[in-house]
N, C-alpha and C positions, 0 to 999 in steps of 0.2 A: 882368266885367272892369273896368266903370267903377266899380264899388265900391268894389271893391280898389287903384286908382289911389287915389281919392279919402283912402282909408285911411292910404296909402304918402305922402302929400303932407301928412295932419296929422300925421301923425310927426314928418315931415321939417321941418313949422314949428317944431318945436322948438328945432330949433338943433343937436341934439350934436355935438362933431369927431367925424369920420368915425375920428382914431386914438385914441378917448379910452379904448379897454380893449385896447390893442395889449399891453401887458405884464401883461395878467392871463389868468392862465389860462383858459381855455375852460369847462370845467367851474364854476369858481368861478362866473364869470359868470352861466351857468345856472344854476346854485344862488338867486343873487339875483333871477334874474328869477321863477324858480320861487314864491320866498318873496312876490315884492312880488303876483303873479298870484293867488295862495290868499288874501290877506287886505284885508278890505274896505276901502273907504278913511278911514273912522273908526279904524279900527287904524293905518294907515300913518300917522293926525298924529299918533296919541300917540309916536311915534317921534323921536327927536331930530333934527335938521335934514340932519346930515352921511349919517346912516345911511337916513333919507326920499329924500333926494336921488340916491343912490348908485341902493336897490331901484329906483326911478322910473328912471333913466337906464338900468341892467341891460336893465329891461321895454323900453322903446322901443329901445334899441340891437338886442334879440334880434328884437324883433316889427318892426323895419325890414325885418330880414334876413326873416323869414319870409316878409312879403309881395313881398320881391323876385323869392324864388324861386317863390311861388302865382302872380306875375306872368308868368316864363318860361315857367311849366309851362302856362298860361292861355293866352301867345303861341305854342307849339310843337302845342297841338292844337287850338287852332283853325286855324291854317294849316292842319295835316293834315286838318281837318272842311271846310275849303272845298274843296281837291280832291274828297275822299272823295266829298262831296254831289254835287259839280259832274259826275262819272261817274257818279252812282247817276242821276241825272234825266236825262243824256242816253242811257244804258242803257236805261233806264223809254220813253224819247219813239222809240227807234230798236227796241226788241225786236220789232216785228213784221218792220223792213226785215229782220232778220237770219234770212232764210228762205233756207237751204245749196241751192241749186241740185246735183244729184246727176249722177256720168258726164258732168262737164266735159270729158274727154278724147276720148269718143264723141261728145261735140256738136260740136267743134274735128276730128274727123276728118270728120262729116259734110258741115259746113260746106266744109271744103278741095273735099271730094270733090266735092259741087254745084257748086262752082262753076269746079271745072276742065271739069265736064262739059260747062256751057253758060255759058262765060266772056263771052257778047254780053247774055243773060237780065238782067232787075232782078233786085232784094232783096228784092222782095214774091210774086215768082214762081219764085224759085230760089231764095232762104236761107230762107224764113220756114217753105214747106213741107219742106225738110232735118232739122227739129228737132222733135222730138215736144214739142207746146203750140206750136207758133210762134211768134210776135210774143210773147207774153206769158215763155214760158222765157228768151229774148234778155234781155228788160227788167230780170227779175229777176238776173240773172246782171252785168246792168250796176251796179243795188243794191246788191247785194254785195259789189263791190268798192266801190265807193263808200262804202259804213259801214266797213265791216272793213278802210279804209287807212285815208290821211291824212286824208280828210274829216271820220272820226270823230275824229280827236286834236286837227284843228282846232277842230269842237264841242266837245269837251269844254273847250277851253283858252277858248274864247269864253265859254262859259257860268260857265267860274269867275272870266272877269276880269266876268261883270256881278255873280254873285254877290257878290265881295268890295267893289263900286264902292256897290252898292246895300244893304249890311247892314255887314261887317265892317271897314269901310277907314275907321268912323269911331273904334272902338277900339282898332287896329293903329297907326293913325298916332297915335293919342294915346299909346301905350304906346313910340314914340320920344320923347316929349316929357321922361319921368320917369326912363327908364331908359338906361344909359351901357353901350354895348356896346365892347369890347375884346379884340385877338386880339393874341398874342404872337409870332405866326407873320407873313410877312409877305407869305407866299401869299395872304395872306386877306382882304390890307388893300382890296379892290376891294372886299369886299362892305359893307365899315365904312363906306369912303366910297359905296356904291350909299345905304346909309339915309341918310348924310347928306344928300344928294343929292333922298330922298324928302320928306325933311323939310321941307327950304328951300323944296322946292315945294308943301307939303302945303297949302296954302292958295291954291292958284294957280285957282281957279274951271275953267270949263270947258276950259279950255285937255287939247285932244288929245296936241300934242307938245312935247317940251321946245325952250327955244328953237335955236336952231342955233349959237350959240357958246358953250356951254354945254358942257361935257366932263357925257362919260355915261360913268362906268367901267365896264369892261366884265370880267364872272366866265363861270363856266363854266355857271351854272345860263341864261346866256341861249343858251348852245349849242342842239343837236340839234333837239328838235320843236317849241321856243319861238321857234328862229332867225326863222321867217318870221311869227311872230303882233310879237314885239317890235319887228321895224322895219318899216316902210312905207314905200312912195312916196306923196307928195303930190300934188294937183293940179299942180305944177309939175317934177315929176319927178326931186325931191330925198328921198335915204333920210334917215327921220327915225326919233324912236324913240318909240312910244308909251308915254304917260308910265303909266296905268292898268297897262297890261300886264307894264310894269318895276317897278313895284312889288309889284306879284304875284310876279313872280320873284324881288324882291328878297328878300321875304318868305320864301320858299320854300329859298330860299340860307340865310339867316339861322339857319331849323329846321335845315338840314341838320348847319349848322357849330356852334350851338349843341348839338346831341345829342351831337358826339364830343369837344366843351368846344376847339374850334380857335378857340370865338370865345368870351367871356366879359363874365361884367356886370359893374360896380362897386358894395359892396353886398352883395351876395348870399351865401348862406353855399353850397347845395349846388351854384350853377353858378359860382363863385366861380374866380377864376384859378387855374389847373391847379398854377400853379408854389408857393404857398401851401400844398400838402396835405403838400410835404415841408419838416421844418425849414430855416428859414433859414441854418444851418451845417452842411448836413448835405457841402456837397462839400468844408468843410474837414475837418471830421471824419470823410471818406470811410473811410479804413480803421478809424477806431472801428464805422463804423455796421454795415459789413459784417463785420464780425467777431462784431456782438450778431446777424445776421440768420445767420448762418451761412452766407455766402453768397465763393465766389471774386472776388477785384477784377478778373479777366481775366474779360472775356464770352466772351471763345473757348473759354475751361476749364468757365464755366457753360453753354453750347449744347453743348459735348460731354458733359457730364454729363447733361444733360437726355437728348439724342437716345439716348444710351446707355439711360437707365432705359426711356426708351418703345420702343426699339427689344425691349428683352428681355421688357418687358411683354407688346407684341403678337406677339413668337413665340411667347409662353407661350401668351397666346389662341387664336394661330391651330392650335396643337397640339394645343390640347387641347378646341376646339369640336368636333370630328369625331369624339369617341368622347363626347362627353355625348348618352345616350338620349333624354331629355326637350325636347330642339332639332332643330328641323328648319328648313331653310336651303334655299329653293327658290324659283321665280319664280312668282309667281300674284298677282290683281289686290289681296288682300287686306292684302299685305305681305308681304316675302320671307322675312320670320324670322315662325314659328309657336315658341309654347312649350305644350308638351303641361300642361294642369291637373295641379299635387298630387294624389297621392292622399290618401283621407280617413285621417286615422288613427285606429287601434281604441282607445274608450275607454277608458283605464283602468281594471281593475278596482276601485280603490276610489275612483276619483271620484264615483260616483254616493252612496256610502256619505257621502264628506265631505260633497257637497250636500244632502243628507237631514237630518245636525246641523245641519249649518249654518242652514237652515230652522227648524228644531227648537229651536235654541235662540235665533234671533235672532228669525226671520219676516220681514219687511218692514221696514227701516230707511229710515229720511225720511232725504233728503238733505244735510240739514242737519244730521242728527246725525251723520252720515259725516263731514261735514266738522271739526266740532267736533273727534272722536275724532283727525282726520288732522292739526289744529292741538292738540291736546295731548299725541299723542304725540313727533309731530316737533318744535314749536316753532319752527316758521318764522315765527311775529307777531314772533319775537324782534329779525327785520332791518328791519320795518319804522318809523320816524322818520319826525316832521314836515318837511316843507318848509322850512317856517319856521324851523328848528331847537330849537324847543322845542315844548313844550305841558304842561296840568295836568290830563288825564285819567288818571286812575289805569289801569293795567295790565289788571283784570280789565272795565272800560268800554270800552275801547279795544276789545280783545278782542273784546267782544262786537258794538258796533257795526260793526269789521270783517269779522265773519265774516257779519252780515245783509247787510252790500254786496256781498262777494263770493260768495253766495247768488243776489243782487237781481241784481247781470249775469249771471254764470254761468246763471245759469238762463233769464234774458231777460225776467224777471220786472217786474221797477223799482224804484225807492228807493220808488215812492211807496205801492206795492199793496204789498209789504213792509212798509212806518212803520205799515201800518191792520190790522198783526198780532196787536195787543193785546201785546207785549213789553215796553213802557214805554221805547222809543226813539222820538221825535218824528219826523219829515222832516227837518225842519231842523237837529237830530242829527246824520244819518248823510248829509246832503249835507255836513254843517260835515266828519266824517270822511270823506268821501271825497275832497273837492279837498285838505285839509290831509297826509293821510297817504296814500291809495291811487291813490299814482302809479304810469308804466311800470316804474321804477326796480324799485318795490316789491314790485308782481306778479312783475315777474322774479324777484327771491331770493326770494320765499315757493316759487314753481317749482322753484327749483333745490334747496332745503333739503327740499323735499316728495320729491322726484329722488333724491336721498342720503338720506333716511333709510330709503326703499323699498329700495333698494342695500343698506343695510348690515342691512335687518330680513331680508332674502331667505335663507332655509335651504338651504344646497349640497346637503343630502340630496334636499332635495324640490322646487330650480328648478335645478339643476345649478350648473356653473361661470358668472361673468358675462360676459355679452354683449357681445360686441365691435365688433358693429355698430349701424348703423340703417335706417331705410327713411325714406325723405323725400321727401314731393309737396306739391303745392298744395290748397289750396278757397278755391273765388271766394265771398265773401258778397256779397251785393246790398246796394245803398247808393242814397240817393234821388240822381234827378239832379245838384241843386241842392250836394251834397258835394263840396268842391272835392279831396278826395280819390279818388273816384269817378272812372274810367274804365271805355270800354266794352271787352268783351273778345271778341273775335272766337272763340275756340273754345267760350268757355260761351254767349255770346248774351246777353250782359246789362251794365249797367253793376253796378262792385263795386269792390271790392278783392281782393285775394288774400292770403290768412296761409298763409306755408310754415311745415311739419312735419316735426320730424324723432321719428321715434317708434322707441321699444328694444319688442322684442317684442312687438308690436299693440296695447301697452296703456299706453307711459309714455311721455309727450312728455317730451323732455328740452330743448328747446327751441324757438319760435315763433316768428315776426316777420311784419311787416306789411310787402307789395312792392306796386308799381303792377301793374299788367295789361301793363302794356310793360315790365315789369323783367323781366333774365334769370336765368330758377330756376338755371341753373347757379350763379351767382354765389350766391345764397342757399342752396344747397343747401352750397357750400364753405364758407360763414360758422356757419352754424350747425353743420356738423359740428367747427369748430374752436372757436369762440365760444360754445359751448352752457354753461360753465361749472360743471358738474357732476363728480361725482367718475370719472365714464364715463371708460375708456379709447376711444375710437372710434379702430377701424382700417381698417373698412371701412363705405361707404355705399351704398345699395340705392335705387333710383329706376328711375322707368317713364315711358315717354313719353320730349319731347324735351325734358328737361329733364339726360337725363345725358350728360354729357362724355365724350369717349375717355379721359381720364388717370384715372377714379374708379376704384381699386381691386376690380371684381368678383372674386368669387371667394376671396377672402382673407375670413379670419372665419367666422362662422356664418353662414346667413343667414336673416335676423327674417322669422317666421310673415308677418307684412303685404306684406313687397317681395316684388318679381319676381325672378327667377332672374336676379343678375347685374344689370348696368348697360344 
């Protein structure tokens, strides 16, 4: 975190106006930063002064904004990582007290009963022997409640205001120093003014409480089980507010409103003010814009078209689940919906006959020459361009140095153990191609063009009619800690990333993308089936787990050998 400050402030020494690419396109922009990024800085002076200046200002303008948002995303989980931790260790320090005392209700009758019997008797001679274990069943039963209420939320709330006092509260408070938070709501404005508030005092030494004429704004995040750790009585019998512990909450406030964007930075491009994502005339141009969206200007006429479609939708479903065989719909610990296994189906008789030529006349094909044959037939090199927007390598060079890169990741190979092939491509080659020409841009249309010409080589005789659906899920890759991309994912058990799939007939992605571990597959599952830019009609989409939505189309289309039966 302190890196990345450090980063964001030699930027910032630069000087740019904050409006200085307000009227250029977004695109274009990246275009320049792109180009000024790939070429060393021996290239950027041969450049004329106007056009040096320009690349250079793109770069920092865009790499401002990156680290702004590397910043948010650095300040929302680690906030999250100090709770998380501060429960894991008082979990750790208390799992022994957490020993279930059994037939509480038989100890509480027995007790009554003892002691109506001989209501004159002690507790050591009338309650202790009532209770099988005595003195020690009592004790533990007092433990119990003691972890498993309030005692335990107040340890856990203690243990996170020393954790963040004593490790994190020196790069949170500096991360108020650089970054300019704002909410357009004005529900919110307490939490705006709580950091303010931390700030001013962020250097106030050991000081407990804030002073007493001092306004403390006051949010919702200091409600409920925080209520009694955030104020105190003093030696003198005045509520006061502890200053640690309201920064803790304030923190905690901040994550919550920054996740649904109530609160925003200045700066920043993905946490960037909400009201910005739509054009600036879009409410004068209201009926142009709902007319290219295809959409009614009454919201009452669009919720009842909505609720209409899904209404007929989910009678269709519910009609039509109780005569499909292969569903079963029952309560049991496993999950109340079972789907019975596909049966296998009978080879075809002349599959076995093609795979035997095929054999026969190919044998073993190196991967590479797969690739070649799938870049000569299709001509998908044909979309890929420099960065920079030129270059002097000839066509059949190019070629060839891309398809050793796309080789060299694909396979997970390397540029480097690759260059020592004996091909007569150096390292320094196929690195110079790869930052100049094989960007994400690039990869994607080689994908899509690779996509379509699969689609259009496909024989109706012998793959039927085309596919109208897909199946789409996730795989988590692992990623070192230290990648500020990298989060941990609670259902795989690992830090990574996630790349959703959306895949035509268990065998053609038709398009990919890269999500956080906290991003919602729904959402990605939606994009890609629209966004996949192929010649695919997609009608329906096939998904497992919880990543599918009530409103995905099951049932409509074919459905691809890979998904599950349905949404």
């Amino acid at each position: 975190m302190l890196t990345e400050i450090d980063k964001l402030l030699a930027v910032r020494a630069i000087g740019l106006p904050p409006d200085l690419f307000t009227d250029i396109a977004p695109k274009v922009v990246a275009g320049w930063r792109a180009r000024a990024a790939v070429e060393s800085p021996s290239h950027l002076r041969t450049h004329p002064l106007p056009l040096r200046v320009t690349l250079l200002a793109a770069l920092l303008h865009e790499r401002e904004r990156e680290i702004t948002d590397t910043l948010v995303e650095l300040l929302i989980s680690t906030v999250h990582r100090i709770g998380a931790r501060a429960e894991k260790k008082v979990t750790e320090l208390l799992v022994n007290a957490f020993k279930k005392v059994s037939g509480k209700e038989n100890i509480l009758f027995k007790l009554a009963e003892a002691s109506i019997g001989e209501p004159e008797g002690t507790v050591r001679e009338v309650i202790y022997p009532a209770v099988s274990g005595g003195e020690q069943t009592l004790r533990e039963l007092v433990h119990e409640f003691k972890t498993c209420g309030p005692v335990y939320r107040r340890t856990v709330q203690t243990t996170l205001k020393a954790s963040y006092t004593n490790h994190y509260r020196r790069g949170l408070i500096k991360l108020l120093d650089v970054l300019e938070f704002r909410s357009s709501n004005h529900t919110h404005r307490p939490v705006i003014e709580a950091l303010a508030l931390v700030a001013r005092y962020a250097a106030a030494g050991n000081t407990t409480y804030y002073p007493l004429g001092e306004t403390v704004p006051a949010h919702k995040a200091m409600g409920g089980d925080w209520a009694e750790v955030v104020h105190r009585t003093d030696k003198r019998g005045r509520r006061r507010v502890v200053r640690m512990v309201y920064e803790v909450v304030a923190f905690q406030a901040l994550r919550d409103q920054l996740k649904c964007k109530e609160i925003w930075v200045v700066g920043a491009d993905k946490w960037r003010n909400p009201d910005e994502d739509l054009p600036q005339d879009f409410a004068e141009r209201r009926e142009e814009n709902y007319r290219e969206l295809r959409k009614p200007l009454d919201a009452a006429v669009f919720v009842d078209e909505l609720r209409e479609q899904m209404t007929t939708e989910l009678s269709l479903l519910n009609d039509r689940m109780p005569k499909l065989s292969w569903l079963d719909i029952a309560e049991r610990k496993s999950g109340a919906i079972r789907l019975t296994p596909a049966e296998a189906q009978p080879e075809p008789r002349n599959l076995r006959r093609i795979k035997n030529e095929v054999q026969r006349r190919w044998g073993v094909v190196p991967l590479i020459d797969m690739l070649k044959e799938a870049v000569l037939r299709t001509g998908c090199l044909d979309a890929v361009t420099s960065v920079s927007g030129g270059g002097s390598l000839s066509a059949e060079v190019l070629a060839e140095r891309l398809l050793l890169v796309i080789y060299a990741y694909g396979t997970n190979t390397g540029i480097k153990a690759v260059a020592s092939a004996g091909h007569g491509h150096t390292e320094d080659e196929l690195r110079y191609v790869r930052r100049r020409y094989l960007s994400a841009e690039a990869a994607r249309a080689i994908a899509v063009n690779i996509a379509n010409a699969t689609f259009a080589a496909r024989s109706t005789d012998l793959w039927g009619q085309g596919s109208t659906a897909v199946a789409s899920d996730s795989t988590h890759v692992r990623a070192y800690d230290q990648n500020l991309f990298t989060e941990w994912h609670s259902r795989y058990g690992g830090r990574g990333v996630l790349i959703y799939w959306h895949v035509e007939k268990k065998s053609l992605a038709i398009h990919s993308q890269l999500i956080n571990c906290t991003a919602s597959e729904v959402a990605a599952m939606v994009e890609g089936a629209m966004q996949h830019g192929t010649t695919m009609d997609v009608e329906a989409n096939y998904t497992a787990g919880p990543a599918a939505p009530a409103g995905c189309r099951a049932g409509r289309g074919r459905r691809p050998d890979s998904a599950s039966r349905g949404c």
